[in-house]
C-alpha positions in Angstrom: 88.0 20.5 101.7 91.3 20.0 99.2 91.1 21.9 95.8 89.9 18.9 93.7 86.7 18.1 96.4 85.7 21.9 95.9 85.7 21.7 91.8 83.3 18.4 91.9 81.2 20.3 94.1 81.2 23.4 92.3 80.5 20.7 89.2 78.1 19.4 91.1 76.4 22.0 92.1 76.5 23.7 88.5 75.2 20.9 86.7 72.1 21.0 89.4 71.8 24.5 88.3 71.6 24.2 84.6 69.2 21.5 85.4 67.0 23.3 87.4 67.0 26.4 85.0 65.9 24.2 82.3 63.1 22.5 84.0 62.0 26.7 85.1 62.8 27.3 81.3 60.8 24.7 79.9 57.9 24.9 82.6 57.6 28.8 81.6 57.6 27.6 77.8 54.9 25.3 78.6 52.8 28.1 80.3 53.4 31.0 77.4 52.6 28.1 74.9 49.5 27.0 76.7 48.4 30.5 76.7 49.0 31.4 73.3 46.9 28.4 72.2 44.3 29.5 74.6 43.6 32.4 72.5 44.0 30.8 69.4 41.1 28.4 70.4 39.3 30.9 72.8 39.4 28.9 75.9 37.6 30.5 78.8 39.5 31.4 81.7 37.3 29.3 84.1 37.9 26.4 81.6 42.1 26.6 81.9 41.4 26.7 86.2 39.6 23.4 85.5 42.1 21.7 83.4 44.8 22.9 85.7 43.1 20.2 88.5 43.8 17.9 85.9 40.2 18.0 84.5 39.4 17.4 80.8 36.6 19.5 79.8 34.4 18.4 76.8 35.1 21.1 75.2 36.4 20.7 71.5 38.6 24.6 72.3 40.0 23.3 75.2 41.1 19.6 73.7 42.3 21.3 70.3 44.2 24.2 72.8 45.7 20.7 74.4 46.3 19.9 70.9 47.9 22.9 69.6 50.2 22.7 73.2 51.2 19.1 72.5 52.7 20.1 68.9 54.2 23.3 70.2 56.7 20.9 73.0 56.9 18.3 71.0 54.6 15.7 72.6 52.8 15.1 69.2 53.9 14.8 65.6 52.2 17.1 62.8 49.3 14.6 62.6 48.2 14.6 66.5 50.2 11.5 67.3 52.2 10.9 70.8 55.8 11.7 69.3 57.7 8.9 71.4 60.5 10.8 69.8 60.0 14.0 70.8 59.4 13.1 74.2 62.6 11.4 74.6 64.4 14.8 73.1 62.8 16.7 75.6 63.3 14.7 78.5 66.9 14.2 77.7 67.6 17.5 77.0 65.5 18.9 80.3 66.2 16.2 82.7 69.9 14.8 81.5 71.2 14.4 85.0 68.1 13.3 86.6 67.5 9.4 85.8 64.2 9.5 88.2 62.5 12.0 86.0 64.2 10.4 83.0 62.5 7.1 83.9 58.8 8.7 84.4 59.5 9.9 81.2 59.4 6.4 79.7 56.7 5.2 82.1 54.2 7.8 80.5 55.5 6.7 76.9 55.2 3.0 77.6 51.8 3.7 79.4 50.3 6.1 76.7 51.9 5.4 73.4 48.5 3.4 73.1 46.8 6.5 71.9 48.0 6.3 68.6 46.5 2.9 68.0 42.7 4.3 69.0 40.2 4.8 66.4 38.7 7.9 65.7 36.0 9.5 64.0 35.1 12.4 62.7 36.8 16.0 62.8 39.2 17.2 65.0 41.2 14.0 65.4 44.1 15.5 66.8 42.2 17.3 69.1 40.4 14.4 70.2 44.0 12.1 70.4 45.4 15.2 73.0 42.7 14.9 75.1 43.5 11.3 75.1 46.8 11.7 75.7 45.9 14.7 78.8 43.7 11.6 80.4 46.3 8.9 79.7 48.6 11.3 81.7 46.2 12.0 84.4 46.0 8.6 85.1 49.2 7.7 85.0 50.5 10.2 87.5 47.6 9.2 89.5 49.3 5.6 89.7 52.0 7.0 90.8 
């Protein structure tokens, strides 16, 4: 291997590792996010196994912790709304050398950005928009 193959490799191999940390960063983010807004809206511990299977509860806690998770990463704006923005942010800065990811990225914006458009009633709305959002996402990794 000459001198200049060994540097794009190490390149290579580097840029896979700064990737790969900040997917672990971010996915450990998520988790100590999802936790904290756990407590804040007392969600049981058998309610966050169920959601974990990908399983909206009724429960207003657990759709205002989803909520409260949402505005934490960025997936919703100060008012409950899918951020489009935001979204993009994230996934460029997490998954900048990874076009597949980049590209389900914008299949979940261009399948859910509907959510924004639905009517809602009563209190809560942003609680009620994020569990929208957690089924729009459910079902659009289910289609995939």
């Amino acid at each position: 291997m000459s001198f200049n193959n060994f540097v794009v490799f190490i390149a290579v191999c580097l840029s896979y590792s700064v990737q790969a940390d900040s997917v672990a960063n971010m996915k450990m983010k998520y988790l100590q996010y999802m936790l904290t807004c756990a407590e804040q809206h007392s969600v049981a511990t058998t309610d966050l196994k169920e959601v974990t299977q990908q399983k909206m509860l009724k429960d207003d806690n657990v759709k205002c912790m989803f909520a409260c998770v949402f505005k934490m990463t960025g997936m919703t704006d100060d008012e409950g709304n899918l951020s489009v923005e935001g979204i993009k942010q994230v996934t460029e800065l997490v998954y900048a050398n990874n076009p597949e990811k980049k590209a389900m990225s914008e299949d979940f914006i261009k399948a859910c950005k509907h959510v924004n458009d639905e009517e809602l009633t009563g209190e809560k709305k942003e609680c009620q928009r994020a569990a929208l959002i957690f089924k729009c996402s459910v079902e659009n990794s289910a289609s995939r």
